[in-house]
C-alpha positions in Angstrom: 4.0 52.6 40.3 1.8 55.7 40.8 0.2 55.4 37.6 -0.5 51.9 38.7 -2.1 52.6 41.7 -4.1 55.2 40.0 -5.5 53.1 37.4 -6.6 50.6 39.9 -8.2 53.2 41.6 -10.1 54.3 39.1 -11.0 51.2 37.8 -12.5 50.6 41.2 -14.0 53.8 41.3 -15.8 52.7 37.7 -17.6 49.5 39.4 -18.5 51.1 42.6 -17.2 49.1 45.4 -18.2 50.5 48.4 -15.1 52.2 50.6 -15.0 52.4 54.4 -12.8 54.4 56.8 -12.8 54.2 60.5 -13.1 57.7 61.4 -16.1 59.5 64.2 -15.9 62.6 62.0 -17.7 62.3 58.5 -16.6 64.3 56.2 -16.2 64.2 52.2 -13.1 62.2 52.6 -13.8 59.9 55.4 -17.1 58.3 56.9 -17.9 56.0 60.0 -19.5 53.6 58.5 -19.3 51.9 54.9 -19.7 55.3 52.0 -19.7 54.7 48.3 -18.4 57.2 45.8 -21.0 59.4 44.3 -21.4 61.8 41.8 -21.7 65.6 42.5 -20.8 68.8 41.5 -18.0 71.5 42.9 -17.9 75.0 42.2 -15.5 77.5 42.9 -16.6 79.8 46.1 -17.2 83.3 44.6 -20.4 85.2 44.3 -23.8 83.7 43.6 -25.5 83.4 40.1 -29.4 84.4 40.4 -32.1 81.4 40.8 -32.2 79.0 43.3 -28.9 77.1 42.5 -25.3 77.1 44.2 -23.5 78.1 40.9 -21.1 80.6 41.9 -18.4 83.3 40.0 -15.4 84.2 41.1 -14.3 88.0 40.6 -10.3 88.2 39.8 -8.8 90.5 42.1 -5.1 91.6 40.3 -3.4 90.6 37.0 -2.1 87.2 37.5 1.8 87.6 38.1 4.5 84.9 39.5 3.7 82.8 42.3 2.0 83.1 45.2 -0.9 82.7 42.5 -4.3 84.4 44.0 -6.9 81.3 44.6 -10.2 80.6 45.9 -11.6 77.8 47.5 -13.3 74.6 45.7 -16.6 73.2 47.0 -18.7 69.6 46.1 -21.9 69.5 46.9 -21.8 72.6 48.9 -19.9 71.6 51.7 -17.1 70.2 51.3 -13.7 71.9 50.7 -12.0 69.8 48.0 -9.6 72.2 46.5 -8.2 75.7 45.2 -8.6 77.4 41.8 -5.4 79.0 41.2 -4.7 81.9 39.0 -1.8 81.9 37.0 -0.1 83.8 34.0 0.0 82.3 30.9 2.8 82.4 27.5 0.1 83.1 25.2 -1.2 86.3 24.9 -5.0 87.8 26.3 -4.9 84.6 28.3 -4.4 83.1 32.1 -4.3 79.8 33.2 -6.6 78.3 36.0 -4.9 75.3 38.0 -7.9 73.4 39.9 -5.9 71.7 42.8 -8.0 69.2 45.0 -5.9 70.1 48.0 -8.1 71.4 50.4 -8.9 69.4 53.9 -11.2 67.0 52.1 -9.7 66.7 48.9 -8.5 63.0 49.3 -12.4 62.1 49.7 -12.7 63.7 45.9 -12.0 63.1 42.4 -12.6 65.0 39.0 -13.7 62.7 36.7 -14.8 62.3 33.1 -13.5 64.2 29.8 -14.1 67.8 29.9 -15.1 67.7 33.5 -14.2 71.3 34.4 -16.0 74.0 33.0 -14.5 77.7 32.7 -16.9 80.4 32.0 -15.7 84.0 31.7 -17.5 87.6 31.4 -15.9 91.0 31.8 -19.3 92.4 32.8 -20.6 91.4 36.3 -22.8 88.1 36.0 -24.9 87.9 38.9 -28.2 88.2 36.8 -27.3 85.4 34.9 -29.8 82.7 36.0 -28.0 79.3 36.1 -25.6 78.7 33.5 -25.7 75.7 32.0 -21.7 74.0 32.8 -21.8 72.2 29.9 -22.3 75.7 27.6 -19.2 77.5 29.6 -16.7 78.0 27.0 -13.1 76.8 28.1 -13.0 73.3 28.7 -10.0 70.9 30.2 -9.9 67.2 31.6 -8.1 66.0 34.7 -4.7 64.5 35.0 -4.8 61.6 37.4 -8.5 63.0 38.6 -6.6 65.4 41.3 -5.6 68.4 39.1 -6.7 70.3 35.8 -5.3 73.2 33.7 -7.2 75.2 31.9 -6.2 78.4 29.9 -8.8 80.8 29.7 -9.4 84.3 28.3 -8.2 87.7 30.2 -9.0 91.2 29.6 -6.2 93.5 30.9 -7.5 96.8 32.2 -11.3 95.2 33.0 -12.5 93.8 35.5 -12.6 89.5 34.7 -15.5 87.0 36.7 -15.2 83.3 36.1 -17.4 80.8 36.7 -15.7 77.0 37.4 -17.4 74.4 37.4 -16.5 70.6 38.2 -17.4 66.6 37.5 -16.8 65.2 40.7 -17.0 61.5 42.8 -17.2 62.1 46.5 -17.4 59.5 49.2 -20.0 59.4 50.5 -22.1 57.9 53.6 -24.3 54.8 52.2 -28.0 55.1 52.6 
């Protein structure tokens, strides 16, 4: 039945009908008056890439170990917390896997969409000169299941310090103009 639901959801999502939630606050996930899902981006919160963009790296703080997994925050269009990175171990060697979670306050006002719509990059050398990167050149790539979560298994140097970039293909509702 889930997978039901989900399909019709996205199918609507795919023609655009307007949504509307009766709600004073407006937020990414509900509006006061009728909002239409739009594109955007989401990035996870980190440090800022050079150039007048909001692209942003994240700087791993310990080895990733069992759960609690260390996280940071997702953000679409800059201001609206949609989910968590999470850092996890991984079985295959030199690697980590990043679960992206849309579970943050506005995360039911947000969907990852498309194939290969997060975007992993990875250095081992500070990147904050880096003007800009281009998400679509970021190496590690992975697709949504059901639009709400991703996995992606990226590279990890032991003994160094490891930044990542993440970058997603969002829909977020959004007030009609």
């Amino acid at each position: 039945m889930r997978k039901i639901l989900a399909t019709l959801f996205a199918a609507a999502l795919a023609i655009g009908i307007p949504a509307t939630a009766a709600s004073a606050e407006e937020t990414a996930s509900t509006c006061s008056y009728e909002c239409t899902w739009q594109g955007e981006t989401g990035w996870a919160y980190g440090s800022d890439f050079a150039g007048a963009n909001w692209a942003m790296f994240y700087t791993l703080q310990a080895k990733p170990s069992e759960k609690p997994y260390e996280s940071t925050p997702i953000y679409a269009g800059q201001h609206y917390l949609v989910g968590h990175a999470y850092f996890g171990p991984s079985s295959i060697p030199g690697m980590i896997t990043i679960y992206v979670v849309l579970d943050g306050p506005n995360g039911d006002g947000a969907y990852i969409v498309g194939g290969e719509s997060v975007k992993v990059g990875h250095w081992t050398k500070d990147p904050s000169g880096i003007t800009n990167p281009p998400p679509g050149k970021l190496k590690y790539k992975g697709t949504a299941i059901g639009n709400r979560y991703a996995e992606v298994t990226v590279r990890y140097v032991d003994g160094k310090t490891n930044y990542y970039a993440i970058h997603l293909d969002m829909l977020i509702l959004s007030p009609s103009s």
